[in-house]
PyMOL Python script that loads the backbone (N, CA, C, O; Angstrom):
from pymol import cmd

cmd.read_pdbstr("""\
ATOM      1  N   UNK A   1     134.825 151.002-130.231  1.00  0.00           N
ATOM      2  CA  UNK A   1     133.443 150.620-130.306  1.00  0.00           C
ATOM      3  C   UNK A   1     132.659 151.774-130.928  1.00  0.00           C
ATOM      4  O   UNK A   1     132.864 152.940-130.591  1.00  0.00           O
ATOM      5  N   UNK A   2     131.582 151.350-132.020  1.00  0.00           N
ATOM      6  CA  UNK A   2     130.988 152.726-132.426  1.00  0.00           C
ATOM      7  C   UNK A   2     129.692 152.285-132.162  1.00  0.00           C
ATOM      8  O   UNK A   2     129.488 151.099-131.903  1.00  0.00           O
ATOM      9  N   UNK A   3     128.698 153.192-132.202  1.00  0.00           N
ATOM     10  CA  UNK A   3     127.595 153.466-132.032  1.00  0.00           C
ATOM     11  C   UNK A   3     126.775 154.350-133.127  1.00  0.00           C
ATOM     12  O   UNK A   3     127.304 155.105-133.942  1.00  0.00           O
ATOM     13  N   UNK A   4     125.804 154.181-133.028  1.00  0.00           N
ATOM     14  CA  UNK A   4     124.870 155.328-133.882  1.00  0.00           C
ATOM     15  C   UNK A   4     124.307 156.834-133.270  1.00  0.00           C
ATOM     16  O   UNK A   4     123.733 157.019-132.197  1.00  0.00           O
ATOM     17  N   UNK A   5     124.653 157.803-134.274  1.00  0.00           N
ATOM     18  CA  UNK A   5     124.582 158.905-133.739  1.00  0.00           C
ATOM     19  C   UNK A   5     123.457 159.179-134.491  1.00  0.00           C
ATOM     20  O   UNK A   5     123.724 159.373-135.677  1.00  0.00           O
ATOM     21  N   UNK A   6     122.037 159.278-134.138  1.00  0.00           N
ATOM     22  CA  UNK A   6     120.786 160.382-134.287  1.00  0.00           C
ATOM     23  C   UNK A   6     120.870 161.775-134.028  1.00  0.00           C
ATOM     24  O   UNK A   6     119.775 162.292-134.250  1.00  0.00           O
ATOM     25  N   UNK A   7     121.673 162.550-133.670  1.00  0.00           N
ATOM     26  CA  UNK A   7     121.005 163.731-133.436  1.00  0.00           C
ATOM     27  C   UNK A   7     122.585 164.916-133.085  1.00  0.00           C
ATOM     28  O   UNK A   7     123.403 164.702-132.191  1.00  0.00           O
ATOM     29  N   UNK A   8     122.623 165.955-133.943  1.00  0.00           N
ATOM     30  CA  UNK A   8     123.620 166.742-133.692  1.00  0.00           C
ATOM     31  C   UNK A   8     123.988 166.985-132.495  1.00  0.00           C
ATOM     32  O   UNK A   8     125.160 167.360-132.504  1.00  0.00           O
ATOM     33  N   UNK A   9     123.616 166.957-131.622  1.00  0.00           N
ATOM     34  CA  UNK A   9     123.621 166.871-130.439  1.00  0.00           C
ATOM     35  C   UNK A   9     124.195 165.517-129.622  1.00  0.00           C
ATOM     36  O   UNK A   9     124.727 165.861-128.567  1.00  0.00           O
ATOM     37  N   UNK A  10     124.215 164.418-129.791  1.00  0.00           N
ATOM     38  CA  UNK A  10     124.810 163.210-130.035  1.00  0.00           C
ATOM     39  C   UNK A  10     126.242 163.616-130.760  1.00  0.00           C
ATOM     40  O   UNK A  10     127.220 163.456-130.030  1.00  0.00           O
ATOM     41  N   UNK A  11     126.396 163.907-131.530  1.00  0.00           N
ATOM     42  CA  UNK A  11     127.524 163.948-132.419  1.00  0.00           C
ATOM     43  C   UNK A  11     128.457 165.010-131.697  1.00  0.00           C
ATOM     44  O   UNK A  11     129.620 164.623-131.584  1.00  0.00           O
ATOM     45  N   UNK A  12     128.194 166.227-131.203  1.00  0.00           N
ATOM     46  CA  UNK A  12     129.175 167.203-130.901  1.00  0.00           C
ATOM     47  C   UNK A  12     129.618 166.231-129.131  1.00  0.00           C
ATOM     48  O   UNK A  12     130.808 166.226-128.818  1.00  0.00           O
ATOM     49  N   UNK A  13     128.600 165.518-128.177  1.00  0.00           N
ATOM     50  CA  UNK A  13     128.924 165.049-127.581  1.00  0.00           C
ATOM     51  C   UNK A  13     130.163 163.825-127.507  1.00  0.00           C
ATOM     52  O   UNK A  13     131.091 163.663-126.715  1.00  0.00           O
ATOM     53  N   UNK A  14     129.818 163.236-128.434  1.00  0.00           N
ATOM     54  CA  UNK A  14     130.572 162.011-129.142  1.00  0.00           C
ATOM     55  C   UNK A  14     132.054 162.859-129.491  1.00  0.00           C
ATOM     56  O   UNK A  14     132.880 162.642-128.604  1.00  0.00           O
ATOM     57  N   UNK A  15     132.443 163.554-130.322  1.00  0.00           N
ATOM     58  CA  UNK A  15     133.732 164.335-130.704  1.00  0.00           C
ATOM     59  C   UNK A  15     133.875 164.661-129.488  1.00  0.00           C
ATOM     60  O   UNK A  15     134.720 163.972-128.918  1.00  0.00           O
ATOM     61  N   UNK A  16     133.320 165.545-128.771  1.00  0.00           N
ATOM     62  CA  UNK A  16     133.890 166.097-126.897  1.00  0.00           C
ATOM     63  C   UNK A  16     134.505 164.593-125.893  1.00  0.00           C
ATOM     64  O   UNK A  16     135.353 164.634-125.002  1.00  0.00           O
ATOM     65  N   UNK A  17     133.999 163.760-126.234  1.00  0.00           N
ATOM     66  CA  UNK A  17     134.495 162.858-124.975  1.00  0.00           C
ATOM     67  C   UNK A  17     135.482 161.936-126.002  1.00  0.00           C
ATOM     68  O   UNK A  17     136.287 161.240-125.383  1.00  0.00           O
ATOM     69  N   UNK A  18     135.534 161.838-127.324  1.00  0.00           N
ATOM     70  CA  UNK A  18     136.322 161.397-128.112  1.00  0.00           C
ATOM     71  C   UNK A  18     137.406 161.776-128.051  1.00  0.00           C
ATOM     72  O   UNK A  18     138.258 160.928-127.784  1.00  0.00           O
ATOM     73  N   UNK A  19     137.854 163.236-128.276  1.00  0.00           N
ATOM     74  CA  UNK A  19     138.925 164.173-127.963  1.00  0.00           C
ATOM     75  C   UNK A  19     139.942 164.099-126.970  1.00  0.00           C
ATOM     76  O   UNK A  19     141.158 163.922-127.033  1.00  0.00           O
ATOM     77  N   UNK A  20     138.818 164.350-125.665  1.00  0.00           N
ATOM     78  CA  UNK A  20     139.583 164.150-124.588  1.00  0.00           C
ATOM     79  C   UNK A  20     139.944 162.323-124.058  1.00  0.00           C
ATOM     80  O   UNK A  20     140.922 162.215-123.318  1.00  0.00           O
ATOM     81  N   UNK A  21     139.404 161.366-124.320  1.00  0.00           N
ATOM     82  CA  UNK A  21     139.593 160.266-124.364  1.00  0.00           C
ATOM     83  C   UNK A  21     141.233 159.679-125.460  1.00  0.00           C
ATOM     84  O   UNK A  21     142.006 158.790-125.102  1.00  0.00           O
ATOM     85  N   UNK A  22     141.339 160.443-126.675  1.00  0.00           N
ATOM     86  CA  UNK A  22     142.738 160.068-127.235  1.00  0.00           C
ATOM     87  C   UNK A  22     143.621 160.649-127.122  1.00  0.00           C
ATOM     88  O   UNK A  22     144.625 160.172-127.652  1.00  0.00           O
ATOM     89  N   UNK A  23     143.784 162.112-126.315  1.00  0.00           N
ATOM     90  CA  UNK A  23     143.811 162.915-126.354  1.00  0.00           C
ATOM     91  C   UNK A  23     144.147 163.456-124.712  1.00  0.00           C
ATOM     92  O   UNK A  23     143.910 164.616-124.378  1.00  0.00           O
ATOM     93  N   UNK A  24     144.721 162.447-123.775  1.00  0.00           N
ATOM     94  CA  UNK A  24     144.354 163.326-122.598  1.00  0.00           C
ATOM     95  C   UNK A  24     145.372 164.156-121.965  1.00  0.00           C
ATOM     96  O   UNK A  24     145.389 164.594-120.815  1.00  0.00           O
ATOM     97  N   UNK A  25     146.304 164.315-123.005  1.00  0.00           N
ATOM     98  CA  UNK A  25     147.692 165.187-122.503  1.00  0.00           C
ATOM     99  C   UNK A  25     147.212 166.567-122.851  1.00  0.00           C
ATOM    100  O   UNK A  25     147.848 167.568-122.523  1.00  0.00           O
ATOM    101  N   UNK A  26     145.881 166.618-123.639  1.00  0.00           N
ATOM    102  CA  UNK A  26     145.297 168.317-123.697  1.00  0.00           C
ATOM    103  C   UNK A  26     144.538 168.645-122.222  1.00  0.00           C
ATOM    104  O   UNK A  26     144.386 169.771-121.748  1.00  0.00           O
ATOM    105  N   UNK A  27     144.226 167.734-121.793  1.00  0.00           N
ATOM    106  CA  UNK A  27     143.543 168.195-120.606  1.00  0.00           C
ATOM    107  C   UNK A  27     144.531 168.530-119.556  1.00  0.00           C
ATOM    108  O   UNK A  27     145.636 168.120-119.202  1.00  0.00           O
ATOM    109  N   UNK A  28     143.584 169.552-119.161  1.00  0.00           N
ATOM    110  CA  UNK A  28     144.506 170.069-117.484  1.00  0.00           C
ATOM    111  C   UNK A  28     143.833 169.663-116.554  1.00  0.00           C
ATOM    112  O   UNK A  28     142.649 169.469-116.828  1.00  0.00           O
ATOM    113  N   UNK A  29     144.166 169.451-115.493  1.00  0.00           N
ATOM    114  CA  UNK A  29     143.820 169.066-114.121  1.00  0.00           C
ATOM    115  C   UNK A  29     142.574 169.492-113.874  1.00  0.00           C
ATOM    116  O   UNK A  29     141.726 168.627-113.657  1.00  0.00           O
ATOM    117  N   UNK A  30     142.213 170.798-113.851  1.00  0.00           N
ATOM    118  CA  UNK A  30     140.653 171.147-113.442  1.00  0.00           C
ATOM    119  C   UNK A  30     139.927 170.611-114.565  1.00  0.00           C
ATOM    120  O   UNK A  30     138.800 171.052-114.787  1.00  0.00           O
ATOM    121  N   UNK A  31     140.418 169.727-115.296  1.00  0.00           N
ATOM    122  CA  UNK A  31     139.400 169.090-116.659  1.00  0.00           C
ATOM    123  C   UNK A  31     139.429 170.224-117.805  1.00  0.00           C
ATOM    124  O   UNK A  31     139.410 169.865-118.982  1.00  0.00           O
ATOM    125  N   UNK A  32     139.464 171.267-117.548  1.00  0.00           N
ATOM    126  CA  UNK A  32     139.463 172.104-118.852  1.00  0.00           C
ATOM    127  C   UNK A  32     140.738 171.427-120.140  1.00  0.00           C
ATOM    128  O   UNK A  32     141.737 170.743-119.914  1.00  0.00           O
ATOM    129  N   UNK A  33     140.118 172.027-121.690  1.00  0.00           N
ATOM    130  CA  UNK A  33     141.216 171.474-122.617  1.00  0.00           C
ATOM    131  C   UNK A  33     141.181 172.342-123.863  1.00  0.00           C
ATOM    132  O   UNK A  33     141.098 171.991-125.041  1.00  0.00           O
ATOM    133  N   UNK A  34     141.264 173.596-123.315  1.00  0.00           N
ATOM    134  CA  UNK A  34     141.391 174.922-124.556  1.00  0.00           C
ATOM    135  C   UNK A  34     141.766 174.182-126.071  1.00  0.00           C
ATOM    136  O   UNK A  34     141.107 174.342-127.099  1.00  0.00           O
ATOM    137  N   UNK A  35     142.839 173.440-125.950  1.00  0.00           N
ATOM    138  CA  UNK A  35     142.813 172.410-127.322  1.00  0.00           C
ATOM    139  C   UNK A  35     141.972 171.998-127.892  1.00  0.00           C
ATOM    140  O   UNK A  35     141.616 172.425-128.990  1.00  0.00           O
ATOM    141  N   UNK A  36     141.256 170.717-127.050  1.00  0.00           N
ATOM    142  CA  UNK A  36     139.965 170.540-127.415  1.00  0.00           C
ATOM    143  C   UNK A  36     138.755 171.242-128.230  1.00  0.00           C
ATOM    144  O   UNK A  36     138.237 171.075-129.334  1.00  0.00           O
ATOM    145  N   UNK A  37     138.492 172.443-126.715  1.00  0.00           N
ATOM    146  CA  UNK A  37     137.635 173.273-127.442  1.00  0.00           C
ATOM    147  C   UNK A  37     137.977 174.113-128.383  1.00  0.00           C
ATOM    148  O   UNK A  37     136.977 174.694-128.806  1.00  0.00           O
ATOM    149  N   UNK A  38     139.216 174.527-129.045  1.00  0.00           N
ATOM    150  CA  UNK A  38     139.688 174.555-130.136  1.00  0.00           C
ATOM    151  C   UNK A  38     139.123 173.820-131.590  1.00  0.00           C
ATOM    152  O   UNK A  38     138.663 174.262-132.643  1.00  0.00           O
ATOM    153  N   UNK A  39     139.305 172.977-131.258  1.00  0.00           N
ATOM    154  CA  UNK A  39     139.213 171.350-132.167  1.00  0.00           C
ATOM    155  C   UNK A  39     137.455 171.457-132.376  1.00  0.00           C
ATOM    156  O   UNK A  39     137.092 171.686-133.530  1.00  0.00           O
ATOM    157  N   UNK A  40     136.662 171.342-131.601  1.00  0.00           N
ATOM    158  CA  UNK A  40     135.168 171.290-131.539  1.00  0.00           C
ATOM    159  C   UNK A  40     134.788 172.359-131.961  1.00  0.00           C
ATOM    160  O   UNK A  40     134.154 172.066-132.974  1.00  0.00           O
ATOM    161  N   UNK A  41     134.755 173.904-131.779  1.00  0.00           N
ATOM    162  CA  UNK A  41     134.791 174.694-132.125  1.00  0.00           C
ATOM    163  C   UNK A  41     135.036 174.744-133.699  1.00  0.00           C
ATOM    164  O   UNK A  41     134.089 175.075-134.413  1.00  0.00           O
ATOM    165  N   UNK A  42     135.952 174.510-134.125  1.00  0.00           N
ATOM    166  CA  UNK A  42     136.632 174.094-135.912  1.00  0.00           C
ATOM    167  C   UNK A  42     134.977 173.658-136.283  1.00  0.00           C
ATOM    168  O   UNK A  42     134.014 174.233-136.790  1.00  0.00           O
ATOM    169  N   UNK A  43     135.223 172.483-135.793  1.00  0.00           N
ATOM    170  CA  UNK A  43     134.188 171.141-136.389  1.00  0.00           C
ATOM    171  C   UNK A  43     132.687 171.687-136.767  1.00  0.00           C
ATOM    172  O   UNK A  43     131.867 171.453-137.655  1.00  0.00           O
ATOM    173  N   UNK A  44     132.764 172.494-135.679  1.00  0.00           N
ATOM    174  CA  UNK A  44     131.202 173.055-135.309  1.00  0.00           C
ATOM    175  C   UNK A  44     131.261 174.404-136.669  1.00  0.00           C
ATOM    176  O   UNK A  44     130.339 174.707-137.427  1.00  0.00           O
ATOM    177  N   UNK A  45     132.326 174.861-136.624  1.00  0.00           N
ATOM    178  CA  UNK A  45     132.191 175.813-138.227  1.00  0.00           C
ATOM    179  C   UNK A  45     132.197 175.014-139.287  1.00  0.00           C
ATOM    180  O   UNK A  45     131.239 175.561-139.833  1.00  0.00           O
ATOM    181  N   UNK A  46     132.409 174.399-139.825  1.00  0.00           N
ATOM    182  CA  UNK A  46     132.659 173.107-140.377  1.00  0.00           C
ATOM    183  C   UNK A  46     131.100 172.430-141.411  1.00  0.00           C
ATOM    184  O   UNK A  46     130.757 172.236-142.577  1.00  0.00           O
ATOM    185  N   UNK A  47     130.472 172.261-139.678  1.00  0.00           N
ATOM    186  CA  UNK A  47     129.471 171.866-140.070  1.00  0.00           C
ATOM    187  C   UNK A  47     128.292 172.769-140.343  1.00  0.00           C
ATOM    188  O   UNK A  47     127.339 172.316-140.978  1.00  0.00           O
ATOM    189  N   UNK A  48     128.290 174.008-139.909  1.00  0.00           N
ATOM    190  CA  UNK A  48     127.412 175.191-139.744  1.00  0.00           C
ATOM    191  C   UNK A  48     127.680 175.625-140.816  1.00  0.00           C
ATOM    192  O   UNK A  48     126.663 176.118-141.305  1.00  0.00           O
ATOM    193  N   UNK A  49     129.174 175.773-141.955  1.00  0.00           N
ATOM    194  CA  UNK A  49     128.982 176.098-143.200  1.00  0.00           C
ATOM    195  C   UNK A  49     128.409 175.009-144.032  1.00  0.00           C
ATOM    196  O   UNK A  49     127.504 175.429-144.753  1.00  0.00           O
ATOM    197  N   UNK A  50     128.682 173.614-144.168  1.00  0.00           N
ATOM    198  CA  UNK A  50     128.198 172.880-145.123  1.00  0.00           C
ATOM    199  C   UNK A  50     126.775 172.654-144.825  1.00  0.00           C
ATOM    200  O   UNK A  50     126.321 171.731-145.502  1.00  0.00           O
ATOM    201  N   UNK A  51     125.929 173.198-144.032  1.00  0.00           N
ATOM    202  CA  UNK A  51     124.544 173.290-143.572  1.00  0.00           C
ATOM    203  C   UNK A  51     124.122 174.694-144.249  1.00  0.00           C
ATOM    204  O   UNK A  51     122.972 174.677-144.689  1.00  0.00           O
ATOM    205  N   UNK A  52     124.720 175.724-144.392  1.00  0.00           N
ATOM    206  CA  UNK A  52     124.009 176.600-144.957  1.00  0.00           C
ATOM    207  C   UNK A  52     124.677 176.472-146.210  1.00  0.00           C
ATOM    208  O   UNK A  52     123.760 176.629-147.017  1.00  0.00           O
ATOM    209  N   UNK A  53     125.849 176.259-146.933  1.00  0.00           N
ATOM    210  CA  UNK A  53     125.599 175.860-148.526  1.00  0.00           C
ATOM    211  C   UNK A  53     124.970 174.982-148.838  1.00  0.00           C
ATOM    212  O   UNK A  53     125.223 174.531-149.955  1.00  0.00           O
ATOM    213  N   UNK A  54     123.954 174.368-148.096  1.00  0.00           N
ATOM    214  CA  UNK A  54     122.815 173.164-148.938  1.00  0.00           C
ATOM    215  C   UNK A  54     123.753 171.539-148.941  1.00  0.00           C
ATOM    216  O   UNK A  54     123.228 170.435-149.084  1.00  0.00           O
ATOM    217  N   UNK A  55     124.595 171.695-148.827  1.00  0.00           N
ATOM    218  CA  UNK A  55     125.331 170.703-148.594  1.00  0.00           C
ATOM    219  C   UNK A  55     124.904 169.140-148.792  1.00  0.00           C
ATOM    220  O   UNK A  55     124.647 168.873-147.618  1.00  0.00           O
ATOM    221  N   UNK A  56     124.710 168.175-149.370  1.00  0.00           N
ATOM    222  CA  UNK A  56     123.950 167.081-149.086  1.00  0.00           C
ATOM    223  C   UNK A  56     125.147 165.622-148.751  1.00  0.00           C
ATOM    224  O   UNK A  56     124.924 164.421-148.598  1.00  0.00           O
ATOM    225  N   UNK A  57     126.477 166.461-148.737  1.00  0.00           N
ATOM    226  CA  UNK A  57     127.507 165.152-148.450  1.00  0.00           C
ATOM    227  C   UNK A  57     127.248 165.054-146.681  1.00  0.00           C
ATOM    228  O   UNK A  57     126.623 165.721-145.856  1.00  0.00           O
ATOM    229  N   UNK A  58     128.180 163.729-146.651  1.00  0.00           N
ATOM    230  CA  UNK A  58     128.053 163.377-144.548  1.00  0.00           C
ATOM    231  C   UNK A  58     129.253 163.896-144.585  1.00  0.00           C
ATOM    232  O   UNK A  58     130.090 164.264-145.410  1.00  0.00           O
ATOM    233  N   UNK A  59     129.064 163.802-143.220  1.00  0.00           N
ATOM    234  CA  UNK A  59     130.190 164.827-142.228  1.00  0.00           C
ATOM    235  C   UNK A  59     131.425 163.788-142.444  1.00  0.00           C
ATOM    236  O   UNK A  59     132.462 164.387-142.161  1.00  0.00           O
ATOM    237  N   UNK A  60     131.686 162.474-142.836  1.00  0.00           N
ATOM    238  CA  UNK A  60     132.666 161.726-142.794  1.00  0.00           C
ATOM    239  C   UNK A  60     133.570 162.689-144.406  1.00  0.00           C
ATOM    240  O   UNK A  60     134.721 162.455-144.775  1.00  0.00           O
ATOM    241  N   UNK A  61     132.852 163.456-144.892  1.00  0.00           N
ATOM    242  CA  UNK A  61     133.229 164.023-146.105  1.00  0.00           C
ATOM    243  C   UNK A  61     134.067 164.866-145.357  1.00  0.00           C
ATOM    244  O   UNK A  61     135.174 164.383-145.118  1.00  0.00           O
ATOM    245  N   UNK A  62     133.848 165.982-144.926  1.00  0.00           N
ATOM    246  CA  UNK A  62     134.661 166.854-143.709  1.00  0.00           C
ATOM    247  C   UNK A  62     135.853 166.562-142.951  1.00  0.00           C
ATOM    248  O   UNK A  62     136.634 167.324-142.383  1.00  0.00           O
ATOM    249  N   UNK A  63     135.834 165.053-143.076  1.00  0.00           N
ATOM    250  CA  UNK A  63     137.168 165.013-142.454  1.00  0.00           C
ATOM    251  C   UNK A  63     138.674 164.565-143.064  1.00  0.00           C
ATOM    252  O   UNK A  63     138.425 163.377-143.271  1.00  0.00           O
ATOM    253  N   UNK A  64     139.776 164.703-143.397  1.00  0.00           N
ATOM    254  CA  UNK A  64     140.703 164.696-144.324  1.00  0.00           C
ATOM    255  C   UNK A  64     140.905 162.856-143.911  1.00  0.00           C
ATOM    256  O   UNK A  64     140.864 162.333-142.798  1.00  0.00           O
ATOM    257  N   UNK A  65     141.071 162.364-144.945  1.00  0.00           N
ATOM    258  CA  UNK A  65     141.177 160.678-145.189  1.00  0.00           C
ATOM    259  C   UNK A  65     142.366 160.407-144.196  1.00  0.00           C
ATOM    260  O   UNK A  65     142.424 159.416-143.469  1.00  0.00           O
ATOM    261  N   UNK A  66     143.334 161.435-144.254  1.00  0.00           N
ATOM    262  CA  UNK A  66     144.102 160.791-143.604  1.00  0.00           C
ATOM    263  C   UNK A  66     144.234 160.612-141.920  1.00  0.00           C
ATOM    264  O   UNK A  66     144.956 159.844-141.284  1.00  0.00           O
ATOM    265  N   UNK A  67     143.468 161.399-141.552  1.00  0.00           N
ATOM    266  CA  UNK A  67     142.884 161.335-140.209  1.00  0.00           C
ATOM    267  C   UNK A  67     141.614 160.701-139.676  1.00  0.00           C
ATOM    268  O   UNK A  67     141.141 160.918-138.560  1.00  0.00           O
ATOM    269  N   UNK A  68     140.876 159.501-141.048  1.00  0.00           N
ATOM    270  CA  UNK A  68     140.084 158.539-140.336  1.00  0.00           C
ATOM    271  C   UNK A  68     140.664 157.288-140.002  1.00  0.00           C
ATOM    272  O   UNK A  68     141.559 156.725-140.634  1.00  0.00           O
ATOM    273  N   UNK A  69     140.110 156.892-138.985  1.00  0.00           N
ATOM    274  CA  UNK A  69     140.876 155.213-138.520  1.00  0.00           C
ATOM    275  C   UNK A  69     140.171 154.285-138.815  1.00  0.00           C
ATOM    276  O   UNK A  69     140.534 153.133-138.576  1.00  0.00           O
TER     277      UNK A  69
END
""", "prot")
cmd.dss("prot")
cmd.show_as("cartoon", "prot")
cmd.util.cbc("prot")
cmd.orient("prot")
């Protein structure tokens, strides 16, 4: 199911519960998922460089084709 994301803040939330939702053999028991925040972390450089080169592509540009569904 998708939804609309307004606000960077929306979006880093959305990837965090995305992650751990396909993903739940990264999580450990106390909920932590160093993987994860691995993964988000990336994303978040990612997007913090194509924001300061002026960038005007979407973030769906950022992600390699072969890893959209």
């Amino acid at each position: 199911m998708y939804h609309q994301i307004h606000t960077y803040t929306e979006l880093q939330q959305q990837i965090h519960d995305d992650l751990r939702i396909q993903h739940p053999e990264w999580v450990k028991s106390n909920g932590e998922s160093p993987m994860c925040d691995s993964y988000e972390a990336r994303l978040t450089e990612l997007l913090d460089a194509s924001t300061r080169t002026g960038s005007n592509g979407s973030i769906a540009a950022l992600i390699a084709p072969s890893n959209r569904q």
